[in-house]
N, C-alpha and C positions, 0 to 999 in steps of 0.2 A: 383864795382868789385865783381863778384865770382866767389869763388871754384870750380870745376865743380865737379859732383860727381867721372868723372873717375877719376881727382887726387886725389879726398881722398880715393876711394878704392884701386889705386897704392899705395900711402901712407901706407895704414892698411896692404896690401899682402906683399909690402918689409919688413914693419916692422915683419910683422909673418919670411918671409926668413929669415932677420936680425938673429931672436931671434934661429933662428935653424940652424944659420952658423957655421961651423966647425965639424958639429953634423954626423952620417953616414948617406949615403944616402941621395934621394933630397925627396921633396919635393912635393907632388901629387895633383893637383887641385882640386880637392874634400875636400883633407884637408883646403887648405888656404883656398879656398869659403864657408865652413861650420866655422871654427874658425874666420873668420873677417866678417864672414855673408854678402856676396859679392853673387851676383846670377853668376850661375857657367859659365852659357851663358856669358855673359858679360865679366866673369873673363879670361874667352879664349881669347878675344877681345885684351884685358888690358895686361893679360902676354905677345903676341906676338908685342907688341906697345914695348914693356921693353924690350921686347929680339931684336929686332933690334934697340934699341938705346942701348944696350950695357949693359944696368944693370942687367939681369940676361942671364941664360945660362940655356939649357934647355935639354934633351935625351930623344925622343922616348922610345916606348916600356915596357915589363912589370916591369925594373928594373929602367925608366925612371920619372922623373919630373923638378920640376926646383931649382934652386939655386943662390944667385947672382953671379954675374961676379967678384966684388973684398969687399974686407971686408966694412963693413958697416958703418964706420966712414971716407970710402973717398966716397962715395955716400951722395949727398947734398939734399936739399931740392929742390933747386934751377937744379938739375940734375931731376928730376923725375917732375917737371912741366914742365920742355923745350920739357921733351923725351913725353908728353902725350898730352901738349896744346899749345905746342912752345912760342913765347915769354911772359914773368910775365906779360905784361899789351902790350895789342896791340894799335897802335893809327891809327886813321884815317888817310886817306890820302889828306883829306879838310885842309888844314893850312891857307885859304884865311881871308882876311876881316883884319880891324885895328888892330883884338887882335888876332888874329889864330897863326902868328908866334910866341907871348909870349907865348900863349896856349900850342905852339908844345915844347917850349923850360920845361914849368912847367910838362908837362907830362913824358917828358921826363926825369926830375929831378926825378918825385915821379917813374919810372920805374926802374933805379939805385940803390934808396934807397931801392925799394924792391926787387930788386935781388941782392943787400948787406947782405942783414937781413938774405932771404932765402939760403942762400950762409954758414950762419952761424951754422944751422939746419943739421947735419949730422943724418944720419938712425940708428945708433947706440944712441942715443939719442929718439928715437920713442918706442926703444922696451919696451912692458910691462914686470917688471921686474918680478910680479907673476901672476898667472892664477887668484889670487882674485882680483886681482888689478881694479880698478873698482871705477868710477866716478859718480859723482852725482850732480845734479844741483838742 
């Protein structure tokens, strides 16, 4: 299984909205794609993916950008992979042969559990809480 990259840079631009919710005024694509270093092309792609599934909301023009739709602790994990790559784990449609039905029943299992988990991951939980905040491996 992987991440694709548009869910982690949905991830990083909610988490940027998150962090600037309640704040005045929205939010301008230039800013998120330069602060989550997201290419901006792409990032137009991704915003309007979010804005018609619901999680953020968005205004033309020069006093326009974007913002989320509701506060950032009812936005899940599990909300922002469904709205960008649809189901947490897709399964084939082959279930044939001696073991394919147990197959389809265990994938099935671990697909559950993983959208239990990400379920548990709200966007209020993503945001960095200082500008130095900063990770190292």
């Amino acid at each position: 299984m992987k991440i694709s990259a548009k869910v982690d840079y949905a991830c990083r631009v909610l988490a940027e909205l998150a962090r600037l919710h309640g704040a005045a005024g929205l939010a301008q694509i230039d800013h998120l794609a330069r602060v989550e270093a997201v290419p901006a092309n792409f990032l137009a792609q991704i915003l309007s993916e979010l804005r018609n599934g619901g999680l953020i909301t968005s205004r033309r023009g020069i006093q326009g950008g974007y913002a989320l739709a509701r506060p950032p602790d009812q936005i899940t994990l599990l909300d922002i992979i469904e709205t960008i790559d649809g189901d947490i784990l897709e399964l084939s449609g082959n279930h044939e042969g001696r073991t394919g039905r147990r197959m389809e029943q265990v994938w099935q299992d671990v697909r559950a559990a993983l959208g239990e988990k990400a379920r548990t991951y709200t966007l209020d939980m993503f945001v960095s809480r200082s500008p130095e905040e900063m990770y190292y491996i």
